[in-house]
C-alpha positions, 0 to 999 in steps of 0.5 A: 457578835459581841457575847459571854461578858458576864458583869461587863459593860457592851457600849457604843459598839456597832454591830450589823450584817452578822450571820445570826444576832448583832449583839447576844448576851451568852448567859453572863447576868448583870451586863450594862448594854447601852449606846450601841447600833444593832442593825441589819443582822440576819437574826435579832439586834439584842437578845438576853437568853439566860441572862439576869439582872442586865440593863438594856439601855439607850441602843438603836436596833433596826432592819434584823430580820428578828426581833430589835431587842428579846429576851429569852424564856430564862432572861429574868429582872431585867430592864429595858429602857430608852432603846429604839427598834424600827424595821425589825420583824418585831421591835421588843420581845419579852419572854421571861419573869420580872421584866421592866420595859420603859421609855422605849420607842417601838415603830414600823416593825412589821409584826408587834411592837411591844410583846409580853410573854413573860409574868410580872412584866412592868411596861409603862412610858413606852412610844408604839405606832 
């Protein structure tokens, strides 16, 4: 689990058959996580818990027995873009403030695709089936 990297860069990793989340941001802020494969982890692909103004982009999370992408309750500003969930128990989950979530393709996961638990979400462009 790649982690605690506060204004860093998480890119064109691999990350799977982790015991919990492949790759978890530890309440850093202002990370760029792009270009990584997130799968088969016993827990999520992606998750932000406490983690501000991060960017989410152009990852493939698939086959977690969680959510492909989440961010947590106190996950606020930040975006989501270009990212592919498939085969996950839900594909992009949203629980924080001021989320943005675009170009995403969400498809075959068993619960929803797309969730938004979260205020003043702005979610547009997105590819669900």
């Amino acid at each position: 689990t790649a982690a605690n990297t506060a204004n860093g860069i998480i890119t064109n990793c691999f990350s799977y058959n982790n015991a919990g989340t492949g790759i978890e941001g530890g309440g850093s802020g202002r990370m760029t996580i792009s270009n990584n494969e997130s799968y088969s982890n016993t827990s999520r692909g992606i998750k932000l818990d406490v983690d501000d103004n991060c960017i989410i982009s152009g990852n493939a999370c698939y086959s977690n027995t969680s959510n492909g992408i989440e961010t947590g309750n106190n996950a606020d500003k930040n975006t989501i873009s270009d990212n592919q969930c498939f085969s996950n128990a839900a594909g992009i989950v949203i629980g924080a403030d001021r989320n943005i979530v675009t170009g995403n393709t969400a498809l075959g996961n068993s619960g929803a695709q797309i969730t938004d638990n979260g205020t003043n979400t702005q979610i547009g462009h997105n590819i669900t089936i």
